[in-house]
BALUMMAR-933702 format. One record per residue: chain; x, y, z of N, C-alpha, C in turn; residue in three letters. Coordinates in pm, 1 decimal, padded with zeros to 6 digits. Each point is the difference from the previous one (the first is absolute). Last residue first. Layout:
<sites>
<site kette="A" n_X="X" n_Y="Y" n_Z="Z" ca_X="X" ca_Y="Y" ca_Z="Z" c_X="X" c_Y="Y" c_Z="Z" rest="ALA"/>
...
</sites>
This chain:
<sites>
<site kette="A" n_X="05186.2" n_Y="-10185.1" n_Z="-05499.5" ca_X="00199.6" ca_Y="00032.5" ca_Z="00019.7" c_X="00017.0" c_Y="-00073.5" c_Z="00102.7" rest="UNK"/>
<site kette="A" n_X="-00398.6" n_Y="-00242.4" n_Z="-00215.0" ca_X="00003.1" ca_Y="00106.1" ca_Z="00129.1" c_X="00150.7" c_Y="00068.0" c_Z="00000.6" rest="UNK"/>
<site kette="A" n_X="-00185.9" n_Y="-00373.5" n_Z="-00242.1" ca_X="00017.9" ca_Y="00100.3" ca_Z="-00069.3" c_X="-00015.7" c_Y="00111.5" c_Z="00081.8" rest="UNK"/>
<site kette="A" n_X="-00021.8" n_Y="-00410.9" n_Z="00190.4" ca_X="00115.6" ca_Y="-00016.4" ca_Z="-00135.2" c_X="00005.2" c_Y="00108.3" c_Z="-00057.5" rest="UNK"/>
<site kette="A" n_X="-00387.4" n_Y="-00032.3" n_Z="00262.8" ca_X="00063.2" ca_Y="-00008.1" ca_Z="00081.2" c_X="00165.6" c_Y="00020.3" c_Z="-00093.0" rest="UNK"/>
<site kette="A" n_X="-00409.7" n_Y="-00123.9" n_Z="-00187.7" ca_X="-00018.7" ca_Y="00139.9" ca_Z="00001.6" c_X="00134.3" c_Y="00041.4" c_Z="00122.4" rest="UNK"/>
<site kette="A" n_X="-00000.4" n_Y="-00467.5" n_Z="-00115.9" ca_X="00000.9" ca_Y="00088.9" ca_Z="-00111.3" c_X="-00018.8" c_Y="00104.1" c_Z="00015.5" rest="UNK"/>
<site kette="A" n_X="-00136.2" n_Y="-00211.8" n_Z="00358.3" ca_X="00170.6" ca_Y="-00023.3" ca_Z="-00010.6" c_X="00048.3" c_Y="00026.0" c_Z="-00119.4" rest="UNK"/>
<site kette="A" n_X="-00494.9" n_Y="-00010.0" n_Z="00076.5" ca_X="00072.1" ca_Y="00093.3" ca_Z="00024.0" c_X="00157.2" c_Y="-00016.7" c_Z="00055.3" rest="UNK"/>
<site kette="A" n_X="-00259.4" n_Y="-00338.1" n_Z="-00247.0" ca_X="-00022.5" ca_Y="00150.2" ca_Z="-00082.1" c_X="00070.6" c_Y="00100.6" c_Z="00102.6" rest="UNK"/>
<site kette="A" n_X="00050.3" n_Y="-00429.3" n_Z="00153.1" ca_X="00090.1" ca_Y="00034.0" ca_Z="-00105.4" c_X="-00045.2" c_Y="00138.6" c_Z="-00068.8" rest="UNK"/>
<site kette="A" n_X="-00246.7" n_Y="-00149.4" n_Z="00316.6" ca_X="00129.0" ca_Y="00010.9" ca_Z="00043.2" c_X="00090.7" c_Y="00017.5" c_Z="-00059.8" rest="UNK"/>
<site kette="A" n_X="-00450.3" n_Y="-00171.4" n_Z="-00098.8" ca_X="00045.1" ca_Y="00170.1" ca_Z="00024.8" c_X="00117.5" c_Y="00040.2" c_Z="00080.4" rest="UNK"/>
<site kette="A" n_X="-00057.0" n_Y="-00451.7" n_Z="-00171.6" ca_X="-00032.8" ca_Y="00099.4" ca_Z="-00084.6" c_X="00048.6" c_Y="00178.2" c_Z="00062.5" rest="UNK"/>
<site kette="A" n_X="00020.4" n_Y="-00353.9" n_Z="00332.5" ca_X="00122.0" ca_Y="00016.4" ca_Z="-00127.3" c_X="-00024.1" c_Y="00096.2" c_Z="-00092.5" rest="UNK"/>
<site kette="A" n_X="-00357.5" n_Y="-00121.4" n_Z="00278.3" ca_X="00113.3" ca_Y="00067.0" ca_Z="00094.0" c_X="00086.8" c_Y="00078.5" c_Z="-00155.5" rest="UNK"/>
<site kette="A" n_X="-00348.0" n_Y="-00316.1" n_Z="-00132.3" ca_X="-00016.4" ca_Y="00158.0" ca_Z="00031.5" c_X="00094.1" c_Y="00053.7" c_Z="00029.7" rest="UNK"/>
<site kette="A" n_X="00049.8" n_Y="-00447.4" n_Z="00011.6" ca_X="00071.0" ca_Y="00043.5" ca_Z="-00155.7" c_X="-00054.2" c_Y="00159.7" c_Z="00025.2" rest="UNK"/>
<site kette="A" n_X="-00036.3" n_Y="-00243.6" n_Z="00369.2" ca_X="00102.4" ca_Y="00025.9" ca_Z="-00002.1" c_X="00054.3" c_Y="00048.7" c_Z="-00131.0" rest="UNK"/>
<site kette="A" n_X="-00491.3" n_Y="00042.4" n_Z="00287.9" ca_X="00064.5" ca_Y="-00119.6" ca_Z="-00098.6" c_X="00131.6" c_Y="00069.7" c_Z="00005.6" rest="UNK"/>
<site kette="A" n_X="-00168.0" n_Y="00150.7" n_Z="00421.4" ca_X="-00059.1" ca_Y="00004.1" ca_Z="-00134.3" c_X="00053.0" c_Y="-00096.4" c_Z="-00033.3" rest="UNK"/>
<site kette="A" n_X="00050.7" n_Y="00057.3" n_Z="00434.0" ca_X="-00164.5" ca_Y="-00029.5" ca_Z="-00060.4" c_X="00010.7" c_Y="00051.2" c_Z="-00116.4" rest="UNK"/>
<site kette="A" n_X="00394.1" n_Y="-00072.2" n_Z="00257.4" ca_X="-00063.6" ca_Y="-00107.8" ca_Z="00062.2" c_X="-00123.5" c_Y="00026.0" c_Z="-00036.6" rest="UNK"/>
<site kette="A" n_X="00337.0" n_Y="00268.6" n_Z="-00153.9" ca_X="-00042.8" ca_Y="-00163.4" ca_Z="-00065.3" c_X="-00021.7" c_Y="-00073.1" c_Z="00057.7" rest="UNK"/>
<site kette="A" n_X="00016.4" n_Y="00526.2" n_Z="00057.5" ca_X="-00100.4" ca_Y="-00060.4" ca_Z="-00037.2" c_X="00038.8" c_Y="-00161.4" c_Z="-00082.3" rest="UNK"/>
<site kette="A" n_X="00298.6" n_Y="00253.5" n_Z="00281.0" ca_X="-00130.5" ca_Y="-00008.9" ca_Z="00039.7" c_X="-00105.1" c_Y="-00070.4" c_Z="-00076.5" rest="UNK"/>
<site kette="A" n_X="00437.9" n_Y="00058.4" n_Z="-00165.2" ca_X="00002.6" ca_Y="-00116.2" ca_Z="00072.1" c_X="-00115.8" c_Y="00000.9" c_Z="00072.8" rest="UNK"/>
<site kette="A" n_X="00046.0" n_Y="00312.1" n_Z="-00292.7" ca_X="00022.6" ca_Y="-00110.5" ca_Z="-00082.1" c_X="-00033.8" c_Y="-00076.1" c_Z="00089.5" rest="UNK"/>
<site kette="A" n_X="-00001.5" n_Y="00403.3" n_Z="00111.6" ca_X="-00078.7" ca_Y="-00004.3" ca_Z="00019.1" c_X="00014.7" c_Y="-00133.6" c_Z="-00114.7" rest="UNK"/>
<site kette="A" n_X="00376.4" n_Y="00130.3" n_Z="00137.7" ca_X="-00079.1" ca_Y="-00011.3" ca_Z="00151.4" c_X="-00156.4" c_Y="-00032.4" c_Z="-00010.8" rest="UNK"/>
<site kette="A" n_X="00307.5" n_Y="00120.4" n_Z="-00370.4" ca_X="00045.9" ca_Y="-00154.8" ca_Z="00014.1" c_X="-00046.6" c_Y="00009.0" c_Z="00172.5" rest="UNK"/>
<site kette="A" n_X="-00041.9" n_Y="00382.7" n_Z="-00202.4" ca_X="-00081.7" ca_Y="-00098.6" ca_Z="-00088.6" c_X="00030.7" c_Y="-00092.0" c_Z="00016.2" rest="UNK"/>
<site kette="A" n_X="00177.3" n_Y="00357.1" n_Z="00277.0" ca_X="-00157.2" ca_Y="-00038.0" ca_Z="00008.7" c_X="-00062.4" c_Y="-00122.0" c_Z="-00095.1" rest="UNK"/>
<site kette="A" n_X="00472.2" n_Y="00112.1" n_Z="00033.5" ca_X="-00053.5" ca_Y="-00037.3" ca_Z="00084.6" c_X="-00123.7" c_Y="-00040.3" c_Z="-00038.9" rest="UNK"/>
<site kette="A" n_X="00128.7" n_Y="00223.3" n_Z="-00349.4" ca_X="00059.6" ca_Y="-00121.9" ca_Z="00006.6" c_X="-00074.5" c_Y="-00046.5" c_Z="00125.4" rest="UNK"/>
<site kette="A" n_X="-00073.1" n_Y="00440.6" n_Z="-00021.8" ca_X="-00070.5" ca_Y="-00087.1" ca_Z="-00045.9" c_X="00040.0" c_Y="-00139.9" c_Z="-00013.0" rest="UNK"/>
<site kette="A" n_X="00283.3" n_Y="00273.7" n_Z="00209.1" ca_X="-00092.7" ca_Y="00014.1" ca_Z="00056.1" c_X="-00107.1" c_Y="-00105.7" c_Z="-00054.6" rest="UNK"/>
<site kette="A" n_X="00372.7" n_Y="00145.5" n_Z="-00231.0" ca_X="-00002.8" ca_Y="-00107.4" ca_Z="00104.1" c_X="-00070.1" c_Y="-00002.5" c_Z="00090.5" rest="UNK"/>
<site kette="A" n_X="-00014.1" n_Y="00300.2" n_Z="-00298.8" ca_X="00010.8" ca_Y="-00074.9" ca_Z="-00032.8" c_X="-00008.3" c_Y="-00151.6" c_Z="00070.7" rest="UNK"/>
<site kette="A" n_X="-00181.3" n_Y="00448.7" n_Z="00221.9" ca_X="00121.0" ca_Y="-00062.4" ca_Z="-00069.8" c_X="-00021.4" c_Y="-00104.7" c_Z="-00108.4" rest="UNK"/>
<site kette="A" n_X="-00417.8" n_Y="00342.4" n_Z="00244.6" ca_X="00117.1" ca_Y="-00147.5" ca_Z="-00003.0" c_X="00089.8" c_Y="00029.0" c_Z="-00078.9" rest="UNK"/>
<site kette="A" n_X="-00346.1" n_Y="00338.3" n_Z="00233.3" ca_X="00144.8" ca_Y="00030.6" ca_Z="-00102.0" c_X="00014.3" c_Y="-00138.0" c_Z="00011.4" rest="UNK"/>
<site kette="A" n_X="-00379.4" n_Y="-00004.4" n_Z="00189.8" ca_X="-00037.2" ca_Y="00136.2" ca_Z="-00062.0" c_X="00178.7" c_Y="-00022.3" c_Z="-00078.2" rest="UNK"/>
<site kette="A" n_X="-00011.4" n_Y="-00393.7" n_Z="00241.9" ca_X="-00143.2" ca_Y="00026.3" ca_Z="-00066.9" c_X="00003.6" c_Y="00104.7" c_Z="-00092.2" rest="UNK"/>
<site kette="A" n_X="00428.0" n_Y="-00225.7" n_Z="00244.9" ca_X="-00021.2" ca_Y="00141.7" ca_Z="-00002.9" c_X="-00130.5" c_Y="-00005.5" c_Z="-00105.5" rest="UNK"/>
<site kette="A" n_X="00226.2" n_Y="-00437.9" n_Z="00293.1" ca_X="-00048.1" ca_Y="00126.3" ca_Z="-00126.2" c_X="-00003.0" c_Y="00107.3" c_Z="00036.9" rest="UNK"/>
<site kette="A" n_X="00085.2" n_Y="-00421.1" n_Z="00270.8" ca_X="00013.7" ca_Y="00133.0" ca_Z="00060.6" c_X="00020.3" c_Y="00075.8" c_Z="-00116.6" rest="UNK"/>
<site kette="A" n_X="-00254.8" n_Y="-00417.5" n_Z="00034.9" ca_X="00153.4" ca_Y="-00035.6" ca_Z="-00051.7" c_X="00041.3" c_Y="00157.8" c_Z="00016.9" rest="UNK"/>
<site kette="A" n_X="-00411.9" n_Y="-00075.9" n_Z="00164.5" ca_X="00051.1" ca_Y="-00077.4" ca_Z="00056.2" c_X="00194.1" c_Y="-00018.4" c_Z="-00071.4" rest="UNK"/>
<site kette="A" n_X="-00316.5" n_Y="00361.1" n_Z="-00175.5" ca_X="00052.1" ca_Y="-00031.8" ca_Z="00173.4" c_X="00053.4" c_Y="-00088.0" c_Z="00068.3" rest="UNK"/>
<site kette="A" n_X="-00173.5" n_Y="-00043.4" n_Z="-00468.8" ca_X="00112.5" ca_Y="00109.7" ca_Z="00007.8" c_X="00073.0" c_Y="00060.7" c_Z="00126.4" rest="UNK"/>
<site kette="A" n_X="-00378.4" n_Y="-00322.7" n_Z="-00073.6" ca_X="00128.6" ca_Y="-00049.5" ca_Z="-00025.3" c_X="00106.8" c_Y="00097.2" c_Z="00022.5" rest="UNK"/>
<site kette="A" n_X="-00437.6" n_Y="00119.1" n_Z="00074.0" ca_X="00060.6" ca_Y="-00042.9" ca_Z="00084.7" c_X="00155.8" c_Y="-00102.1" c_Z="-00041.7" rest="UNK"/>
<site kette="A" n_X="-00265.2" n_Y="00294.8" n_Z="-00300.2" ca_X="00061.3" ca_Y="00060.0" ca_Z="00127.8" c_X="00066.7" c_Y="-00063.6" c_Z="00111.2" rest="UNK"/>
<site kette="A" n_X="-00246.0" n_Y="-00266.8" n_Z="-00329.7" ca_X="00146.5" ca_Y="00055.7" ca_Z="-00085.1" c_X="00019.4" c_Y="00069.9" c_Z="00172.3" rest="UNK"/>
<site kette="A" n_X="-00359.5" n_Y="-00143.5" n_Z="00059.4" ca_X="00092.1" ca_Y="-00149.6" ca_Z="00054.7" c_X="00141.7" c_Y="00050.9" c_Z="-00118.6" rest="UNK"/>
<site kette="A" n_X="-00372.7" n_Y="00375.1" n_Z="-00023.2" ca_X="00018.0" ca_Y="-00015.1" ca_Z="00162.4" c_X="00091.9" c_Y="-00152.1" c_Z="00029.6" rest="UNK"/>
<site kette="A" n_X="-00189.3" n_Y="00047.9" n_Z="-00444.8" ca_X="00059.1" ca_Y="00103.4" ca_Z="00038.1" c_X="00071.9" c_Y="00052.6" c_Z="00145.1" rest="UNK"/>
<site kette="A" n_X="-00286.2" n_Y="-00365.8" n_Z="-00154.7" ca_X="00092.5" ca_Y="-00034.0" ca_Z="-00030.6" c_X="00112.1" c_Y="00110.5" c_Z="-00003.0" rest="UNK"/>
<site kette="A" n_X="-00476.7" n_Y="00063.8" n_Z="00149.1" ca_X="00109.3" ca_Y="-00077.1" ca_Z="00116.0" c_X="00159.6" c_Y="-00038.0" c_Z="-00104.0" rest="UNK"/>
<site kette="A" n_X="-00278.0" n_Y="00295.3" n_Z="-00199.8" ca_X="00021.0" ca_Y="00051.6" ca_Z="00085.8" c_X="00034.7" c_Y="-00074.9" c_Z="00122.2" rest="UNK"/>
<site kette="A" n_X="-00183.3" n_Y="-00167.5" n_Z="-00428.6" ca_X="00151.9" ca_Y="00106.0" ca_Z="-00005.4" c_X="00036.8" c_Y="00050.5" c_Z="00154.2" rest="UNK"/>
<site kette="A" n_X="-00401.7" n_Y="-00256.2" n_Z="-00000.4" ca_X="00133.8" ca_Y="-00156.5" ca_Z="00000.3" c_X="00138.2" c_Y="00145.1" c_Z="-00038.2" rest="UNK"/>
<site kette="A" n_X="-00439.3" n_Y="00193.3" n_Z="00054.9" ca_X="00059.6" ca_Y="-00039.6" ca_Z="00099.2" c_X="00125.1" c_Y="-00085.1" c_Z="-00017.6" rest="UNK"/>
<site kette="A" n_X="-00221.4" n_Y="00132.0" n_Z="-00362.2" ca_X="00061.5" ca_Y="00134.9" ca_Z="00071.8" c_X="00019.9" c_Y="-00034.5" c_Z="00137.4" rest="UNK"/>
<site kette="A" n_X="-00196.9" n_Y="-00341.3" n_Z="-00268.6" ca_X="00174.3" ca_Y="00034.9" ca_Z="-00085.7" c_X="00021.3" c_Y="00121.2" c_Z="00085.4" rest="UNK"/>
<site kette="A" n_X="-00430.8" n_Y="-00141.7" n_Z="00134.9" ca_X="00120.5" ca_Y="-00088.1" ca_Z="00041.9" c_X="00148.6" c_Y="00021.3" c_Z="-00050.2" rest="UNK"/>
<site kette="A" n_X="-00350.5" n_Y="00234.2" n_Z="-00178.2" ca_X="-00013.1" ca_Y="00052.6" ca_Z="00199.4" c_X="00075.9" c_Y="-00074.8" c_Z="00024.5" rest="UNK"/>
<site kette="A" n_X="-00093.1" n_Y="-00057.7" n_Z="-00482.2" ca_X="00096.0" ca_Y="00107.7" ca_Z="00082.9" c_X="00033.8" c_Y="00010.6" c_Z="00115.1" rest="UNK"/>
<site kette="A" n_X="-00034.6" n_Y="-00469.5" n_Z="-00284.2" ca_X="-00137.2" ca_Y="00135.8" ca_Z="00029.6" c_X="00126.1" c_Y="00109.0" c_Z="00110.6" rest="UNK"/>
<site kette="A" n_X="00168.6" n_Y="-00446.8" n_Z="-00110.0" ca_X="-00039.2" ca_Y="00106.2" ca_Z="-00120.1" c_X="-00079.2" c_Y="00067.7" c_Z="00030.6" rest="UNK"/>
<site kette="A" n_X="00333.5" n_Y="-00368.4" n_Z="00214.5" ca_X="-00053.0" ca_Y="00079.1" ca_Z="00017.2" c_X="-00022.5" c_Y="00087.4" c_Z="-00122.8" rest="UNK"/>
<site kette="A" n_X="00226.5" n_Y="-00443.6" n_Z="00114.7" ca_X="-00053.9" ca_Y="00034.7" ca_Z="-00128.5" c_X="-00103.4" c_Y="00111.3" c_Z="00048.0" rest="UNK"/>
<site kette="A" n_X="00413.2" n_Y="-00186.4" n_Z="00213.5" ca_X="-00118.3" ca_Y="-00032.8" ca_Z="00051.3" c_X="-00124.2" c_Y="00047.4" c_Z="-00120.5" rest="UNK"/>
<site kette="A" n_X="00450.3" n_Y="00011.7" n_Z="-00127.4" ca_X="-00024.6" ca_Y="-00127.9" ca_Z="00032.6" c_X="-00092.8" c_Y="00018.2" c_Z="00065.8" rest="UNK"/>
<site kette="A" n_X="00094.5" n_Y="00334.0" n_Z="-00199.7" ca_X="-00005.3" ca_Y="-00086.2" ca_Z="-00076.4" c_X="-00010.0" c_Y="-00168.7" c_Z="00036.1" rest="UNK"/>
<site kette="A" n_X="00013.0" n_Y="00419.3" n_Z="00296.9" ca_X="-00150.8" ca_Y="00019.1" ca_Z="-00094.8" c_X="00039.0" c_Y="-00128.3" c_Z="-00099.6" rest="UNK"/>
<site kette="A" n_X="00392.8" n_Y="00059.5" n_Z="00236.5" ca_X="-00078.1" ca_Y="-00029.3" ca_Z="00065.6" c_X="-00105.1" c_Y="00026.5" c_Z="-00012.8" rest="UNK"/>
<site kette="A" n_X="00310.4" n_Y="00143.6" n_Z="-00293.1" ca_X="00033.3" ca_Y="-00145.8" ca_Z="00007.5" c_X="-00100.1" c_Y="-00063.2" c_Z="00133.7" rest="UNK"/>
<site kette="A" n_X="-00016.6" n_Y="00457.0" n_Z="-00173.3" ca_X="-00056.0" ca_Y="-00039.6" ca_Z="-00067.6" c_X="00023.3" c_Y="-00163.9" c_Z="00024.9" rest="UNK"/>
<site kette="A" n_X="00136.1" n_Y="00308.3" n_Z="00309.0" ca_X="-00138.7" ca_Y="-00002.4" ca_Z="00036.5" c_X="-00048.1" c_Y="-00105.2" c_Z="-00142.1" rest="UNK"/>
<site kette="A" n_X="00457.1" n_Y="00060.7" n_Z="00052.0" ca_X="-00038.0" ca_Y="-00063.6" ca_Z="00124.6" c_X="-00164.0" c_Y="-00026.8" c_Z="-00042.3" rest="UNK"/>
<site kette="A" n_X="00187.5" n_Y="00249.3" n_Z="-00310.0" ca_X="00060.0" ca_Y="-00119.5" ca_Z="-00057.1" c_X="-00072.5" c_Y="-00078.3" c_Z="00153.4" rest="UNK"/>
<site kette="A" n_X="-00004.3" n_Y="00479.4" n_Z="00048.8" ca_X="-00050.7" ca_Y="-00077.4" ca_Z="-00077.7" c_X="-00036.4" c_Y="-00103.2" c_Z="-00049.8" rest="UNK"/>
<site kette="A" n_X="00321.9" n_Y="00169.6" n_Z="00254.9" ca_X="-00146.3" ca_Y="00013.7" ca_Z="00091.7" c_X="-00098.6" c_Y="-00070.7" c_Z="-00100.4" rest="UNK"/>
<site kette="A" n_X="00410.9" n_Y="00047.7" n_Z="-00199.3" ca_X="00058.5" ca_Y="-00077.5" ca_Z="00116.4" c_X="-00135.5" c_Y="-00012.5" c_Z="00030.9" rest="UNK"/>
<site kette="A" n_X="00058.7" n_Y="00344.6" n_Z="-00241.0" ca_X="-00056.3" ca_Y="-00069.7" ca_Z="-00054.4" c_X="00044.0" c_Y="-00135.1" c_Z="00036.4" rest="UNK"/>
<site kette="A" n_X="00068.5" n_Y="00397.7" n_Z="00283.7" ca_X="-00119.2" ca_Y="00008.8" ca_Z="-00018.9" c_X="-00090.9" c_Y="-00175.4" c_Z="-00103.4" rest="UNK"/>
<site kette="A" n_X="00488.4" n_Y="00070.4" n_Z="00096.2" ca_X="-00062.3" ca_Y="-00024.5" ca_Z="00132.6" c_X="-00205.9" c_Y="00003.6" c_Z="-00058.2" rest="UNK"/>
<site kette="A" n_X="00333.2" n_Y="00141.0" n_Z="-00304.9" ca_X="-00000.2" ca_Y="-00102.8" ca_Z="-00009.9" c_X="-00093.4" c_Y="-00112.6" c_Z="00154.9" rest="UNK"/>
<site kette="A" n_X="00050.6" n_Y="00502.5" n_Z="-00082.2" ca_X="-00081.1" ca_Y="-00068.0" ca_Z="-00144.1" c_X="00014.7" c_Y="-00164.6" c_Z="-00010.3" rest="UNK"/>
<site kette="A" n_X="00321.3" n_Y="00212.4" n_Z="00323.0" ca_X="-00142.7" ca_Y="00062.1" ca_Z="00004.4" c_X="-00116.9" c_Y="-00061.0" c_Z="-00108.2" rest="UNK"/>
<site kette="A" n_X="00468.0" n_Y="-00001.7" n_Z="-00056.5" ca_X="-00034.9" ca_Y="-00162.9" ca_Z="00073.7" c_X="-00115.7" c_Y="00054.2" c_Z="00018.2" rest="UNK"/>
<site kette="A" n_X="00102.1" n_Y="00156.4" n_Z="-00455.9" ca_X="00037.4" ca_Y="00044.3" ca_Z="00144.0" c_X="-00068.1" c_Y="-00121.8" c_Z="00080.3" rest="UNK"/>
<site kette="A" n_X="00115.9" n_Y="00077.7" n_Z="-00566.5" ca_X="-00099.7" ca_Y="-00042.8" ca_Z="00057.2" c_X="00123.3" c_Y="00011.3" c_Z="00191.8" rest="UNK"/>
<site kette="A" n_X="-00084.1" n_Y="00195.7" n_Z="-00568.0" ca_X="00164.6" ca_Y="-00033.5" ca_Z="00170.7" c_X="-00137.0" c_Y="-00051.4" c_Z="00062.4" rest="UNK"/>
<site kette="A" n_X="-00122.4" n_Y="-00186.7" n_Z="-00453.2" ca_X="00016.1" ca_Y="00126.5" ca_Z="00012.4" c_X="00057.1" c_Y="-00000.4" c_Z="00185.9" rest="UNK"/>
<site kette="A" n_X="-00142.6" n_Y="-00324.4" n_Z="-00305.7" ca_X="00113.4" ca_Y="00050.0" ca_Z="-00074.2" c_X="00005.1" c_Y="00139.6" c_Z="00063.5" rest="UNK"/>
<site kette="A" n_X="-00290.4" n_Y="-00324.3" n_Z="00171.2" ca_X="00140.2" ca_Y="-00044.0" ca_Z="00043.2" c_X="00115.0" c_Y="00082.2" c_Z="-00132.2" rest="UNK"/>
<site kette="A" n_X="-00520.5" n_Y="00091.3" n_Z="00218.1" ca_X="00103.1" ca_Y="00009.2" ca_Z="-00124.1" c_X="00125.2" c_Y="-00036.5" c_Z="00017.4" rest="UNK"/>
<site kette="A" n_X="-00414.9" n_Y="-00092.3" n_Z="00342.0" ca_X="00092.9" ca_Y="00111.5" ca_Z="-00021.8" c_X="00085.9" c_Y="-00060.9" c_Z="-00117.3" rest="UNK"/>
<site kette="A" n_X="-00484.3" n_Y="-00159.5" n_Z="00188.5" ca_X="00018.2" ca_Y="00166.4" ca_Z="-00057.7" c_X="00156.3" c_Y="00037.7" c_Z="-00023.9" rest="UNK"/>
<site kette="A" n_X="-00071.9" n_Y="-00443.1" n_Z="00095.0" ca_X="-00041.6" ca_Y="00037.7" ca_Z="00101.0" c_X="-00027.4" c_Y="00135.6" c_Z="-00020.8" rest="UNK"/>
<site kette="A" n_X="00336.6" n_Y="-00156.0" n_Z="-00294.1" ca_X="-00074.9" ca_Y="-00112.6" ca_Z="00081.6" c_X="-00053.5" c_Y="00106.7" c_Z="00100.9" rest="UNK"/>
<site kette="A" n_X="00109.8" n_Y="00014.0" n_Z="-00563.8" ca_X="00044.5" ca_Y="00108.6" ca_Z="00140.5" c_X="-00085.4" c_Y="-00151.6" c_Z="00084.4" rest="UNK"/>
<site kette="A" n_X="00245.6" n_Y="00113.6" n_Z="-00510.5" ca_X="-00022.3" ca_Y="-00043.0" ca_Z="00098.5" c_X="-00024.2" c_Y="00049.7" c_Z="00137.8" rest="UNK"/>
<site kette="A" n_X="-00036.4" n_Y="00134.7" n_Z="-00546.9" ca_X="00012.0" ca_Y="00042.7" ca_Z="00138.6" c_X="-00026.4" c_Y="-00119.6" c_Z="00090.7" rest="UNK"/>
</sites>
């Protein structure tokens, strides 16, 4: 079983499930470079990295609660170019590629 982010790439996978593990991939690539580990900070750093996905999804005129396909595309190449003026660029990529794989297997 392959899966990134909780979702099984052998199984239908929806842009919904993908937005969520999009949120994910944000909060885990920004805890990985500021190296946050105690909770009170990992439950704040989810909950701003959760609020700069929403806002991608506004600024590139998404649909958050229903995205598209193309919806996410937008967002992941909005929140690519935000963050390389402060992360490393092999992070970016990395998780950029895990979810442009969960993205490939979207109908």
């Amino acid at each position: 079983m392959t899966t990134i982010y909780g979702i099984d790439l052998h199984q239908p996978i929806t842009p919904l499930m993908v937005k969520n593990a999009l949120t994910q991939c944000f909060f885990e690539a920004h805890c990985q470079d500021t190296e946050f580990t105690d909770t009170q900070n990992s439950d704040i750093n989810h909950s701003y990295c959760a609020k700069i996905v929403q806002k991608a999804f506004i600024d590139t005129n998404g649909d958050i609660n229903a995205p598209t396909k193309q919806d996410i595309i937008n967002v992941i190449e909005y929140l690519s170019k935000f963050s390389k003026s402060f992360r490393d660029p092999q992070i970016i990529a990395k998780h950029a590629a895990q979810i442009q794989q969960l993205i490939d297997n979207l109908p």
